[in-house]
C-alpha positions as CSV (number, residue, x, y, z in Angstrom):
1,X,-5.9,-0.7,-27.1
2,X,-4.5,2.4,-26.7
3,X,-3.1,4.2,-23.9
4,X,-6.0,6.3,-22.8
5,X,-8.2,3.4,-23.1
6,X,-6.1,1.7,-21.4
7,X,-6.0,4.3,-18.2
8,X,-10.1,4.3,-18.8
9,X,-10.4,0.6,-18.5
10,X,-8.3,0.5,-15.4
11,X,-10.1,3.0,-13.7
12,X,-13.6,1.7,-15.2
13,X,-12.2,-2.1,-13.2
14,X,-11.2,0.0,-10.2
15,X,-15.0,1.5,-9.9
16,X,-16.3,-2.1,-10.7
17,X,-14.5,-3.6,-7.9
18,X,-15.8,-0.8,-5.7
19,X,-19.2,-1.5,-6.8
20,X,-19.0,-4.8,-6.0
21,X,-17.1,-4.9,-2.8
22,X,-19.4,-2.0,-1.6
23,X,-22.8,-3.8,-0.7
24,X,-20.8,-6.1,1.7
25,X,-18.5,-3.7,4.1
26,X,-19.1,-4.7,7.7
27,X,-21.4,-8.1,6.7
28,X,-20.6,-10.9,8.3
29,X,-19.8,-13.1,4.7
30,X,-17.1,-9.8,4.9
31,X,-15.5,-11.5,7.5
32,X,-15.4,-14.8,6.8
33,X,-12.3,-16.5,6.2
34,X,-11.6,-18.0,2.3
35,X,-8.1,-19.5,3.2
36,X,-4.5,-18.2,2.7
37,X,-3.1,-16.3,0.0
38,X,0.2,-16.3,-1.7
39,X,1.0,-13.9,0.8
40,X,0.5,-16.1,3.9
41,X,-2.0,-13.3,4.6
42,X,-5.7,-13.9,5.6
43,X,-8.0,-13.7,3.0
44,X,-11.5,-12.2,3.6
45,X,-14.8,-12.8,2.0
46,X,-14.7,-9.7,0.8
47,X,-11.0,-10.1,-1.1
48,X,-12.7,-13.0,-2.6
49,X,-15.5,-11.2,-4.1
50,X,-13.4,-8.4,-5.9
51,X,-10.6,-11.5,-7.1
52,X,-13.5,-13.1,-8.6
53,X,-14.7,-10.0,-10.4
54,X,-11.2,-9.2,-11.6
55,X,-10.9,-12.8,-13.0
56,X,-13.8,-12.5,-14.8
57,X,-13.4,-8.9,-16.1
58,X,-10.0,-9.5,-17.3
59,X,-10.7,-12.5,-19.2
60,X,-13.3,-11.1,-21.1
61,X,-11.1,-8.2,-22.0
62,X,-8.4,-10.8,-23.0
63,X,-4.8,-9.8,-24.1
64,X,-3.5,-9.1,-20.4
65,X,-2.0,-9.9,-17.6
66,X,-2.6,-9.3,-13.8
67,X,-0.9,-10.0,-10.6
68,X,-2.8,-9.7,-7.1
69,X,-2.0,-11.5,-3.6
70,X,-4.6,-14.2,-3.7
71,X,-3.8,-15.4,-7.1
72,X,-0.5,-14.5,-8.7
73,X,0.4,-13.9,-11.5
74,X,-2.3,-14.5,-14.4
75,X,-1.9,-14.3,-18.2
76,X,-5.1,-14.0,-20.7
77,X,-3.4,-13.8,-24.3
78,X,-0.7,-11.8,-25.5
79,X,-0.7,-9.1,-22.8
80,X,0.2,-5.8,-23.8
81,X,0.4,-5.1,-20.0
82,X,0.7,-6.1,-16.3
83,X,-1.9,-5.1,-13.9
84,X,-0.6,-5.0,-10.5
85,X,-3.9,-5.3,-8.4
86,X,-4.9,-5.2,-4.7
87,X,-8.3,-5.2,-5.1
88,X,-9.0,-4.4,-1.2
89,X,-6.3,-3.0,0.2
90,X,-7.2,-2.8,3.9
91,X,-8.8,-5.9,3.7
92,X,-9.8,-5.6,7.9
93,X,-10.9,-2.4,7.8
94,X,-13.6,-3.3,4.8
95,X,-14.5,-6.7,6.6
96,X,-15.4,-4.4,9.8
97,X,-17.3,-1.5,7.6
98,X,-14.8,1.2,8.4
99,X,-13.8,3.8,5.9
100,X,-10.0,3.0,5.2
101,X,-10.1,0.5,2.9
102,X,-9.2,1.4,-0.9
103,X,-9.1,-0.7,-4.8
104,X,-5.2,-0.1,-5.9
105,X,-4.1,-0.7,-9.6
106,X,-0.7,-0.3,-10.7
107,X,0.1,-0.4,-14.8
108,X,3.2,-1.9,-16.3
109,X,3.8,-2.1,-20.1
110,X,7.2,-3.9,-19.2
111,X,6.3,-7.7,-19.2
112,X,9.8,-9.0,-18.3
113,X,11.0,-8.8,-14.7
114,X,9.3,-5.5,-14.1
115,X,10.3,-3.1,-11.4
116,X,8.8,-0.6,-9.1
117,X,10.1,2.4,-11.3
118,X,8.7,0.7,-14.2
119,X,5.0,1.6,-12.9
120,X,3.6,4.2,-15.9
121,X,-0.3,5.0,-14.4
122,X,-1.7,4.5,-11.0
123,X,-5.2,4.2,-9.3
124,X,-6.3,4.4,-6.0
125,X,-10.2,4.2,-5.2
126,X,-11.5,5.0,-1.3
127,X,-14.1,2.2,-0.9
128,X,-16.5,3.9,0.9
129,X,-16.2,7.5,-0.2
130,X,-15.6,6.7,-4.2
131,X,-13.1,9.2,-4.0
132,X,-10.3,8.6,-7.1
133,X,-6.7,9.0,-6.8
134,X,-4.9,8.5,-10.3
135,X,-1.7,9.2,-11.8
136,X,0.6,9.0,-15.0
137,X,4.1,8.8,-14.7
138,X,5.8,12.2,-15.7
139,X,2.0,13.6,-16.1
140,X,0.9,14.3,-12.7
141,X,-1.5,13.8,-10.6
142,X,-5.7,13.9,-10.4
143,X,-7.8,13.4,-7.4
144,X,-11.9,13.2,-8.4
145,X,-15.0,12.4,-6.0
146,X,-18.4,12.1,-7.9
147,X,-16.3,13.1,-10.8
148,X,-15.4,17.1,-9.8
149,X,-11.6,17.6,-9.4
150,X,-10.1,18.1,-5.8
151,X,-7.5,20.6,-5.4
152,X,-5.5,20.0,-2.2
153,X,-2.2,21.4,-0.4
154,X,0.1,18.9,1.1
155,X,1.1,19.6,4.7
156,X,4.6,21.8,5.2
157,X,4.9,20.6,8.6
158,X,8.5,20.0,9.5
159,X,8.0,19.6,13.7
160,X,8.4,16.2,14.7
161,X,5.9,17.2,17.5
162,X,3.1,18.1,15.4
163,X,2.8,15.3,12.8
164,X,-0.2,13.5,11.9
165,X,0.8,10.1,10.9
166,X,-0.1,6.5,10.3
167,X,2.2,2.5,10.6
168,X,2.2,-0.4,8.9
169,X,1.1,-2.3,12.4
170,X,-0.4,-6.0,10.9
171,X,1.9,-9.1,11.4
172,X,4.3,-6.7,12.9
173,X,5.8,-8.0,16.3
174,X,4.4,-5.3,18.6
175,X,7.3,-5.4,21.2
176,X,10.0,-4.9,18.5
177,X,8.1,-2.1,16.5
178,X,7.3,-0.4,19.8
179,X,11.4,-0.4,20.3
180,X,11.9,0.6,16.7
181,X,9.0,3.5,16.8
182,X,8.8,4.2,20.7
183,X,10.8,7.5,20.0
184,X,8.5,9.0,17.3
185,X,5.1,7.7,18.9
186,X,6.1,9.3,22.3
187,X,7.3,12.7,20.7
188,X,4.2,12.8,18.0
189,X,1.0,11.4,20.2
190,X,-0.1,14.5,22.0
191,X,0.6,17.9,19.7
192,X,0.1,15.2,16.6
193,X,-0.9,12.0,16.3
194,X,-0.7,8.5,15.3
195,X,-2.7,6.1,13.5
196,X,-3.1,2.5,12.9
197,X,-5.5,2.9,9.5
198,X,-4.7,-0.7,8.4
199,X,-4.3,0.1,4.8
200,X,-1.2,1.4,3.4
201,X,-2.5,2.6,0.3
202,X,-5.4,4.6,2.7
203,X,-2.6,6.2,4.5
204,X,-0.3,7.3,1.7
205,X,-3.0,8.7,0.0
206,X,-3.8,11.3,2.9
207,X,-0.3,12.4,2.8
208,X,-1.8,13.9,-0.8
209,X,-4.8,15.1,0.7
210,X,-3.1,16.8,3.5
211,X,-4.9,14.9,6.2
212,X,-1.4,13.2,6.9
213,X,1.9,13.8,7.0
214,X,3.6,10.5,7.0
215,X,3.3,6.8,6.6
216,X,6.0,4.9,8.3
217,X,6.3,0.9,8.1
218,X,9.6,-0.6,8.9
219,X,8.7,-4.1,9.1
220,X,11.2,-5.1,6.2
221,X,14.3,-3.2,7.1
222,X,13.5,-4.5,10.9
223,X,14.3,-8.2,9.2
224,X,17.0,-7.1,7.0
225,X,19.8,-5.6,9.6
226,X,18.2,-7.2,12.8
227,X,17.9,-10.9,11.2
228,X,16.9,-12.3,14.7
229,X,13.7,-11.1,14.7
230,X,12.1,-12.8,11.3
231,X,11.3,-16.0,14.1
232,X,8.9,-13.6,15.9
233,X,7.6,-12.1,12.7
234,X,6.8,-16.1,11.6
235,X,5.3,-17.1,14.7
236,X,2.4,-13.9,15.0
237,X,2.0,-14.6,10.8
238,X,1.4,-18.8,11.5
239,X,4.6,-19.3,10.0
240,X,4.3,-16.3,7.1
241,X,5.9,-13.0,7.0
242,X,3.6,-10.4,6.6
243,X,5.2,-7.0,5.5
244,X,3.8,-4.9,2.7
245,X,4.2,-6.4,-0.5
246,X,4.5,-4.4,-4.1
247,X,0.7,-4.5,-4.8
248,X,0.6,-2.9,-2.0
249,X,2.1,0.3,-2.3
250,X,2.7,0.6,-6.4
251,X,-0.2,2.4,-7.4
252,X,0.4,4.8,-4.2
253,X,3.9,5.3,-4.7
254,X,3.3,7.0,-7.9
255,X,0.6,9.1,-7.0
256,X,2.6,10.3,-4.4
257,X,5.5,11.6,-6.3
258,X,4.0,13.1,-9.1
259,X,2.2,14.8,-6.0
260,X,5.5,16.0,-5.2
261,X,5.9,14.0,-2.2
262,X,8.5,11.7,-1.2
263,X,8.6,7.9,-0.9
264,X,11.7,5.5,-0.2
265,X,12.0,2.5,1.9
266,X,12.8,3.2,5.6
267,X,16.4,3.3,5.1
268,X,15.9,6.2,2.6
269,X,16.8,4.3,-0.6
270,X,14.5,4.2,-3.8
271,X,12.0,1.2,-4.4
272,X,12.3,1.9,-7.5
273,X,14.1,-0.7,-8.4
274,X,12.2,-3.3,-6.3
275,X,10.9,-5.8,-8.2
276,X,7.0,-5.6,-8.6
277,X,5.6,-8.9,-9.3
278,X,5.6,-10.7,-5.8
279,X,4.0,-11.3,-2.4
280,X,6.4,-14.1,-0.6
281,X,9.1,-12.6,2.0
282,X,12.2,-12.6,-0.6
283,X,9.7,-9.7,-2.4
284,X,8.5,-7.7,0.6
285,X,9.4,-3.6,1.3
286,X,9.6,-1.4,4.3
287,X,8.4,2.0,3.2
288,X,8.6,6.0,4.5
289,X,6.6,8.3,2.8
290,X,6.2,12.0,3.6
291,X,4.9,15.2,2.7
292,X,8.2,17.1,2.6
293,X,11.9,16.2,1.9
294,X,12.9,17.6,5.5
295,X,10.0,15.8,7.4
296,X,11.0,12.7,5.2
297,X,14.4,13.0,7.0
298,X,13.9,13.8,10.4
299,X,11.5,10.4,10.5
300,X,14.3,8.8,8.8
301,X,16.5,9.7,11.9
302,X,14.1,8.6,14.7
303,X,13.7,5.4,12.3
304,X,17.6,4.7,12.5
305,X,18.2,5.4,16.3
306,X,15.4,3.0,16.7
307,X,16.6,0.5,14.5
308,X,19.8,0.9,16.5
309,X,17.7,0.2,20.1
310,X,16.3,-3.3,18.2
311,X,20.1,-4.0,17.6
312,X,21.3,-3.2,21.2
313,X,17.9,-5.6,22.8
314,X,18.4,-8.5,20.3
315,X,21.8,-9.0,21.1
């Protein structure tokens, strides 16, 4: 298969999954509960309709592999690539019929041990809306809805004050994000605003529409330099750690920069170099990403004073 049918088939399995998922937003079979995934995360009725679309999709197609939360990593053939899938990312929102609740693909053609950077084409799909975010590494950047192109502006707001933007908030110990994030809510929530949109992908992808001006989730680095506080993550998670995950934020991450927007984790480092396949704690990622290089910073800043608060009440 060639590239470009390649990029057409992903973006022919995100509109399938859509299709499928569609019919059952805000039904109660929506919200019924199929178990646990990999994750330790909740799986909905509707994440297990769209797996069991993708199962059978891709083993029809044959020759590749895919990764999503509920089921791993799975091989059909000799794959000539890795599909990184969160088939509803924003798994709450869909189970309660709201509107941010997106399919994300990610495309690897590196098999072994691949990493973030590694990611070559990206699709994210709004449930509800059908709008189409895609993305080729080093080619830009497309958004479609009913198959016309969008042309948007991303925001040039650099006031602390005035931003528009959304948290990674499930599984998240509220009293120790409120301490890392009290700072930027307080100065943001009445010239801005703040959002809980409970999919990351969602967010990210308003950044690009201009509807946003940053996604902050500091869950991960919250674990990493204050190590206390991983008990209270496991206890709200039933013994899990819930931060995002790869799948999570690949396809967006991508999109994003060849956008010309700006992603790192929330210590301003590069994912890319995270590794990609994973779900499980050891693979999780905190994640900043902003419309501008100096908004990207200033966040950064109230994101480091507050990490330095958690320090200072955990000891």
């Amino acid at each position: 298969m060639s590239e470009g049918d390649l990029r057409q088939f992903v973006i022919d399995l995100s509109e399938s999954i859509r299709e499928v998922v569609l019919p059952d937003l805000g039904s109660k079979h929506a919200r019924a509960d199929f178990g646990t995934a990999i994750s330790g995360d909740r799986t909905f009725g509707v994440d297990d309709i769209a797996e069991n679309l993708i199962g059978d999709r891709l083993d029809r197609r044959g020759d590749i592999a895919y990764y999503s939360e509920d089921r791993g990593l799975t091989v059909f053939g000799e794959p000539e690539a890795i599909l990184v899938i969160d088939p509803v990312d924003g798994s709450r929102p869909a189970a309660a019929g709201l509107e941010s609740c997106c399919v994300s693909i990610a495309v690897t053609e590196k098999l072994d041990n691949p990493q973030m950077g590694d990611v070559s084409f990206g699709v994210v799909q709004d449930i509800v809306s059908g709008r189409l975010f895609t993305a080729a590494k080093g080619e830009g950047y497309e958004v479609r809805l009913d198959g016309e192109v969008e042309v948007y502006e991303q925001s040039n707001i650099e006031d602390i004050t005035r931003i528009f933007w959304t948290l990674g908030f499930r599984g998240r110990p509220a009293i120790e994000m409120a301490t890392v994030l009290a700072e930027l809510i307080d100065a943001s929530s009445v010239n801005g605003a703040v959002f809980d949109l409970g999919s990351a992908c969602f967010g990210m992808t308003r950044i690009v529409t201009g509807q946003l001006d940053t996604y902050v989730d500091v869950g991960n680095r919250m674990i990493q330099e204050v190590p206390e506080v991983i008990e209270v993550f496991k206890k709200i998670g039933g013994g899990a750690v819930l931060n995002n995950s790869p799948y999570d934020v690949a396809a967006a991450k991508l999109i994003l920069e060849e956008a010309g927007c700006v992603v790192t984790d929330a210590a301003g480092a590069t994912l890319d170099h995270h590794r990609l396949l994973g779900s499980t704690h050891e693979f999780q990622l905190s994640c900043v990403a902003s419309a501008n290089w100096n908004l990207h910073d200033k966040v950064l800043e109230y994101v480091d004073q507050g990490i330095d608060r958690l320090k200072v009440a955990k000891k």
